[in-house]
N, C-alpha and C positions, 0 to 999 in steps of 0.2 A: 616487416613481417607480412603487412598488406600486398604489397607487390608482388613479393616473393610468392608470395598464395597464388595472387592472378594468374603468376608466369609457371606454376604449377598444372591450374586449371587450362591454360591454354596450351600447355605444351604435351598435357595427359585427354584435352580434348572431351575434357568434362560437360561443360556447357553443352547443353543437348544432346546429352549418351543417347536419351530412348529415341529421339524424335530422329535419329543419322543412324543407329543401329541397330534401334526396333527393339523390342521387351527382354528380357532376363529368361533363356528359354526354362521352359516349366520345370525341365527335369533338374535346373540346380534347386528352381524352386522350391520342389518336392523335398530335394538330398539338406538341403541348408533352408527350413520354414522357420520365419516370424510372427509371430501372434500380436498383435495391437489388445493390451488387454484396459486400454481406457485412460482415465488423468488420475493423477495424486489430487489433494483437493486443493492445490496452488495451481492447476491447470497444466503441469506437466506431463509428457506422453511417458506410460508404462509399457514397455516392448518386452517380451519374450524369446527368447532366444534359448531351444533346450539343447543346448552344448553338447552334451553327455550321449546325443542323438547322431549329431552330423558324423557324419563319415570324410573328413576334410584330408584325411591322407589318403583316402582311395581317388578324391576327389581331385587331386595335386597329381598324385601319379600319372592319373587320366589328361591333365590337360593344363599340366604346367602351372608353375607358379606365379609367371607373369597374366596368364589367363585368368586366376585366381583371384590375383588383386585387383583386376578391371570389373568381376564380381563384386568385388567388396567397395570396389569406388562408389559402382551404382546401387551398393546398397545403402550407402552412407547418403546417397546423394536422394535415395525414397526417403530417409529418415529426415532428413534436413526440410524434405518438401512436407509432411507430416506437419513439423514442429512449425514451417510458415502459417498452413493452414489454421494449425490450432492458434497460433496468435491472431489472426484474422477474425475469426470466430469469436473468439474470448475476450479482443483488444486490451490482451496482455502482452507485455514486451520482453524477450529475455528467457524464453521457455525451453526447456531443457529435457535430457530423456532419461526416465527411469530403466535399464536395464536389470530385468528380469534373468539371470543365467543358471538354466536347469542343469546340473552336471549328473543329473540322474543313468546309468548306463555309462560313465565315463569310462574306457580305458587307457592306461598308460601308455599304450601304443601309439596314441596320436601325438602325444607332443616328445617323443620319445623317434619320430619321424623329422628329421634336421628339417627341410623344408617347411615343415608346419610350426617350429621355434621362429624360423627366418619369418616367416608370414608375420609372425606377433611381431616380431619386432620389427619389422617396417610400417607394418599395419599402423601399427602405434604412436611411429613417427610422420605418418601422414596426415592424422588425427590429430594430433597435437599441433602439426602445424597448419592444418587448414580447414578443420575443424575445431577450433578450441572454444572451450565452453558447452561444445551441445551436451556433456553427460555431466548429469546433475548428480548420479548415485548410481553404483554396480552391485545389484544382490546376489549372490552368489549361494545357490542352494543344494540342498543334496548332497553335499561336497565329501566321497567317499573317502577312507584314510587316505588312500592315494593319493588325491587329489593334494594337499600336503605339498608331498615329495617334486608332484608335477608343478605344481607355484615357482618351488624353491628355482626350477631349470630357466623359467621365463620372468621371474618376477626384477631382474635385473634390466629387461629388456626392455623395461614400461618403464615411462615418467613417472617422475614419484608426484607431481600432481594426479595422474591417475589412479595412481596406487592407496593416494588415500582418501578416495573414496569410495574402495572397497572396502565391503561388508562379504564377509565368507558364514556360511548356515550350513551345520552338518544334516544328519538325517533324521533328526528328530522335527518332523512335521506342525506341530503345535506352534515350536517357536517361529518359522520363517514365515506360518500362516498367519501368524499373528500379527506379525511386523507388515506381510504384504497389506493385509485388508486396515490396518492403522494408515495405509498410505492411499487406497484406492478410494473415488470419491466414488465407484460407480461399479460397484460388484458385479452386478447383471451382466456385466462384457467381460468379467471373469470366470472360467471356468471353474466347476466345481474341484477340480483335481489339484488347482491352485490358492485354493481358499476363496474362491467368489459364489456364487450361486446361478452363473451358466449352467443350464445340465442340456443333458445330451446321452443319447444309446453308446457315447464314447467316450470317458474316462479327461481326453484332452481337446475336448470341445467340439464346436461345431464351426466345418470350414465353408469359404463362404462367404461371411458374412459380412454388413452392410463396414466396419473397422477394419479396414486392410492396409497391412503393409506390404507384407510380400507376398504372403498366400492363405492370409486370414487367419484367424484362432484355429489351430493345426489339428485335425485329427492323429491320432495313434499312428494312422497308415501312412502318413504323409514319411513318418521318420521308417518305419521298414515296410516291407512287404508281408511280415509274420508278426509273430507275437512273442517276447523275450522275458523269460521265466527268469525266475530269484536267482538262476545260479549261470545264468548265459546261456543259459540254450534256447533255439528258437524253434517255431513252432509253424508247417507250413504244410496245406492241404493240397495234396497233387493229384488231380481231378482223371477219373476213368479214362483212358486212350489219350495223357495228356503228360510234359516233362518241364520238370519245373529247372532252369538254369542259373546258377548261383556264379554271376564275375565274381573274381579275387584277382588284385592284382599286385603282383610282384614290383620294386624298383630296385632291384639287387639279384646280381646274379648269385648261386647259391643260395637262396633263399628256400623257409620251407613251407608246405604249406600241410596245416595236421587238421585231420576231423574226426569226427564221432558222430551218429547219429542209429537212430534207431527207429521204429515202426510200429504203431498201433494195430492188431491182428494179424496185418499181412503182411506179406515182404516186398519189396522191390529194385529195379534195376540201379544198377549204379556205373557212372565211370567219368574219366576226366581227363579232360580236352587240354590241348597244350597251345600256346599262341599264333602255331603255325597251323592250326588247325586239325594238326594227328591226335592221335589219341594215346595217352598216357599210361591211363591205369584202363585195364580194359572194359567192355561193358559184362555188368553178369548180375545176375539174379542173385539176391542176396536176401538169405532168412532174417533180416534184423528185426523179425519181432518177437525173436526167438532171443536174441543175444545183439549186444552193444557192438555195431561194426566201427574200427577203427583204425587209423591209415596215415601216413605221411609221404612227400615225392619231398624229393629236393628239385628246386626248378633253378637249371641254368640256363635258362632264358627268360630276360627283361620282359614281362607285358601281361596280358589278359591270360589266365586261366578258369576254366569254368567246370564246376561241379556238377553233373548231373544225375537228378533224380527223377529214373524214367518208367512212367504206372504206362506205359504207349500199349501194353503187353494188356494188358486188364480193361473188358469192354463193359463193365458196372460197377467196380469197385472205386473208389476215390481211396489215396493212403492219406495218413494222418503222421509225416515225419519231422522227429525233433532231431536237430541237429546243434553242432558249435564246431565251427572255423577260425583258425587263426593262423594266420601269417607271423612269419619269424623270418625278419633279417637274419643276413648273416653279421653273426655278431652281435644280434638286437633282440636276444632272450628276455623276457620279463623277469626271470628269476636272477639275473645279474647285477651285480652292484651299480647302483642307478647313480652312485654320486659320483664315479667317472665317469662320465657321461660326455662326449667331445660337444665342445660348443666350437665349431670352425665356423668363423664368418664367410659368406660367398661373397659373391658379386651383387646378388640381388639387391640390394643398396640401390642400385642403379634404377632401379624401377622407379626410386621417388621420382625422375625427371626424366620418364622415356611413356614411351604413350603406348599401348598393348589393347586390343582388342578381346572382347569376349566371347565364346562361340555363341553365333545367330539361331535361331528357326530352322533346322535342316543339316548344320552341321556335324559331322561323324567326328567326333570327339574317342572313338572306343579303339 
């Protein structure tokens, strides 16, 4: 199994990701953040990871799924360098990581995307075999009814050594808070929104700080750019003589894409851009603070679609617009019966033993 690791690392060209192709550029960091939230009191690393957040099929669509897992190598390979440190430190042997996994905001959309099942299960089998050992225990929080249904598609694709050392926590708060801080030796480097006593002007900590894995204990903004209300809608301030631009993107042709949004006092412009850069739905001034505006295209073209919400027109006023998008494969309704669901295995298999880069500093990924 030794070897076979080696001839892994060397043929995936592990050994010095950062120091041959430079840092993890910031904007996965942003779209996919880690929080370091301190040791259990045997000296093991507690990592965060708010699931429910990432956007990992916009992120796949974007830039492949072999590009994807050269992210995930080098994130395995910050957490591996983490767990050295802290033995060094501690001159403890054998230290393992606590994963923290927030499914708060989950939707069924993401593993409901075949690319993002394949990810797990290769991911998995990477991990097990050249990583075995580093997770001590998976909490799994938040965990909406959904979430459920979304297990039952991947829970086949995980070693049942990993499988059972998950712990699933629904949304009753108390209980998972109780469980984290019975394990944390060191609250202070926990946020208050997690059961530690971090505070901060931001509900998910403060980024930054001196505990980093990927991009510190994450604020709020790290996971969007607005603010995502009890029922999906979000929430985003589009500044006087200013257009706020929303990607969405399609991997299927046929696909649809539906919204709603609406507006505090004012109204404003709307319309939406198509891959090749024409325009879709046209631009127009729209009273939505008068009435709920809402709208569907079918896109038979593969790629970047983008929403726009344009105050360019208004020289004092800032709007204040809620919206909710979603994307709909063809064929890939939420309301459809989930348990025939095609599990087709690809090729990507092939990634255990082929070597892929990640995009650098500078790279046009869109």
């Amino acid at each position: 199994m030794l070897l076979a690791s080696l001839a892994w690392r060397r043929e995936n060209r592990i050994d010095g990701i950062f120091d041959r192709e430079g840092e993890v550029p910031e904007k996965y960091k942003i779209t996919n953040p880690t929080g370091y939230f301190g040791d259990d009191k045997d000296g093991n690393s507690i990592v965060c990871l708010p699931l429910g957040r990432y956007k990992n099929r916009d992120t796949m669509a974007e830039i492949g799924l072999p590009a994807f897992l050269r992210l995930y190598f080098a994130w395995m390979e910050i957490v591996t360098k983490l767990l050295k440190e802290r033995e060094a430190e501690t001159g403890k042997k054998g230290l393992q990581v606590i994963q923290l996994v927030d499914m708060e905001c989950y939707s069924i959309r993401e593993i409901m995307y075949q690319p993002v099942r394949e990810f797990v299960k290769v991911s998995q089998a990477i991990v097990s075999a050249n990583y075995p050992e580093s997770l001590k225990v998976m909490l799994i929080i938040n965990a909406p009814s959904v979430f459920a249904l979304a297990f039952k598609l991947v829970r086949h694709l995980m070693p049942k050594e990993t499988l059972a050392k998950i712990d699933i926590y629904g949304q009753d708060e108390e209980e998972w808070k109780r469980v984290l801080r019975s394990k944390c030796a060191h609250l202070n480097k926990v946020p208050v929104r997690w059961g530690g006593t971090l505070k901060s002007t931001d509900i998910f900590g403060t980024a930054g700080t001196e505990a980093s894995v990927w991009s510190g204990i994450v604020p709020l903004s790290f996971f969007t750019d607005d603010v995502i209300d009890s029922h999906g809608f979000k929430k985003v301030k589009v500044g006087a003589r200013d257009k706020y631009k929303m990607d969405v993107f399609t991997t299927s042709s046929r696909s649809e894409i539906r919204w709603r949004f609406n507006t505090e006092d004012h109204d404003i412009g709307f319309q939406v851009v198509c891959p090749r850069g024409s325009t879709l739905v046209p631009w127009r001034r729209l009273d939505s603070h008068n009435s709920m505006q809402e709208g569907t295209i079918t896109c038979e073209t593969v790629g970047k679609y983008q929403l726009v919400f344009d105050n360019s027109f208004s020289y004092t006023k800032a709007k204040m617009v809620k919206y909710y998008v979603q994307v709909v494969e063809d064929g890939d309704d939420e309301n459809e019966d989930l348990h025939n669901v095609d599990l087709i295995d690809t090729e990507y298999h092939q990634c255990l033993s082929r070597s892929f880069s990640f995009p650098m500093h500078g790279d046009v990924v869109s």
